[in-house]
C-alpha positions in Angstrom: 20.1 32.4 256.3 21.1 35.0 258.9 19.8 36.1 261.6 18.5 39.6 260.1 16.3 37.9 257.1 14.9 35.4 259.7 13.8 38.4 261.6 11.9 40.1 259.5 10.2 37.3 258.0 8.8 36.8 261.8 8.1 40.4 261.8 5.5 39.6 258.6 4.3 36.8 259.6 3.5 37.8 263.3 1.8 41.4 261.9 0.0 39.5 258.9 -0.9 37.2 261.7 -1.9 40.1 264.0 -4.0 41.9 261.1 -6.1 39.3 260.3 -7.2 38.1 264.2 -7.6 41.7 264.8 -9.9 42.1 261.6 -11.7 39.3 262.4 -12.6 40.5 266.1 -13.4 43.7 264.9 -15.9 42.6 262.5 -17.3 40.2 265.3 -17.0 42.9 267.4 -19.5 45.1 265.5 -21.9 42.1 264.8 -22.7 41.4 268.3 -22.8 45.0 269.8 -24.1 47.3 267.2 -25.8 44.7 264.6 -23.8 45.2 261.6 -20.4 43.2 260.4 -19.0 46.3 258.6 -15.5 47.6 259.0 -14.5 51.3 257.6 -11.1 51.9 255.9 -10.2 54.0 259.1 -10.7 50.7 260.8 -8.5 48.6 258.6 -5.7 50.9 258.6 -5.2 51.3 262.2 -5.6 47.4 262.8 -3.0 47.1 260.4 -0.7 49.6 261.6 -0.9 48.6 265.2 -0.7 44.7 264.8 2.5 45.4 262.6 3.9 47.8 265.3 2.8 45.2 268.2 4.5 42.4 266.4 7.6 44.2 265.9 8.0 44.9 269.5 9.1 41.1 270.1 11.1 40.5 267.6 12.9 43.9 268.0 14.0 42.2 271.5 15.2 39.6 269.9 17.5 41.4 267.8 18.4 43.7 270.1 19.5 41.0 272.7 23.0 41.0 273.0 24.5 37.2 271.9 26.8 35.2 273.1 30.3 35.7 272.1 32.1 32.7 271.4 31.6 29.3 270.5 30.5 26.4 273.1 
């Protein structure tokens, strides 16, 4: 497999990853300090959106790191 697959397979696991912890806070979040373990769509979607963009950012590094030429 090279490198670019293996990347993006991080890049869903990490934002699946990343949705579901921040899901869960949020909807802990909202039981402790307002009484009521509901989420909105609003919510969902921008949980979503930014876990996938935050767990990009790492592996975008990765790929953009510059390898080592040759063979040791």
């Amino acid at each position: 497999m090279s490198r670019v697959p293996r990347l993006l397979v991080l890049a869903l696991v990490l934002g699946t990853i990343g949705s579901a912890v921040g899901i869960g806070l949020t909807v802990l979040f909202n039981w402790f300090f307002r009484g009521e373990p509901g989420l909105t769509g609003d919510a969902v979607a921008r949980i979503v959106i930014l876990s996938f963009l935050v767990g990009a950012m790492p592996v975008s590094l990765m790929w953009a790191r510059p390898r080592k030429h040759g063979r040791d």
